[in-house]
Steps between C-alpha positions, in 0.01 A plus 500: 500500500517813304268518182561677180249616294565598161299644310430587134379808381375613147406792283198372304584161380908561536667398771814753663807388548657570832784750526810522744478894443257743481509870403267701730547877515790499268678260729622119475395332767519102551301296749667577798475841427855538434597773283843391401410428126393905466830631673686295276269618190558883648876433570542325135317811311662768732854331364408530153432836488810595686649317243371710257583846650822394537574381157327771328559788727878635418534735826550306837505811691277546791254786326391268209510185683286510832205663345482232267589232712248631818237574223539129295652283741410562806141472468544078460645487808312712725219374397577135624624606848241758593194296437578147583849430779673282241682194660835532516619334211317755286621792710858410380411443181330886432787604696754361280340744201533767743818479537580460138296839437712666736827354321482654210473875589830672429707593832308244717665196342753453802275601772349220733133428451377689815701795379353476184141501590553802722654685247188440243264559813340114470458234729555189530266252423587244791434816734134576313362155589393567840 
């Protein structure tokens, strides 16, 4: 018979409340240690700033738009996949910005994915992971 013991803990005369997530080290991580809550918080702000660049940047063309995307986007990503080996669910997920960010620079458009990450000299993330 397997016992649980729970146990209540308190900060003077409050009592905490548990959590399913903590932040530790800038990072969401849930009791399994599962960081699939901060990929999808890195994918989800990554997103949103590509969505900014690309509707307040009028030039698609490859000067203006890896520089900004390598320099604001990027950073969410990498950041996820070279620190913790995100499951694969999340991999996909930061990929799928990825690929949007590659989309939108002028001349690439019709290019397959691989193609287009060679030709901005990135990788991809389902490659960085191990």
């Amino acid at each position: 018979m397997v016992s649980c013991r729970c146990y209540t803990y308190k900060l003077g005369d409050e009592r905490l409340e548990s959590s399913p997530a903590e932040r530790d080290l800038g990072a969401w991580v849930d009791g399994k240690l599962n960081m699939s809550q901060h990929c999808a918080l890195a994918a989800k702000r990554a997103s949103h700033v590509l969505g900014c660049i690309k509707h307040s940047i009028a030039s698609r063309w490859r000067e203006v738009m890896v520089p900004l995307c390598t320099a604001l986007v990027q950073p969410h990503l990498e950041y996820c996949v070279q620190f913790w080996v995100p499951q694969y669910k999340d991999i996909k997920l930061l990929e799928c910005v990825q690929r949007r960010m590659t989309k939108i620079v002028k001349g690439l458009e019709d290019k397959t994915y691989k193609e287009r990450l060679r030709s901005l000299d990135l990788f991809s993330l389902e490659k960085a992971e191990g």
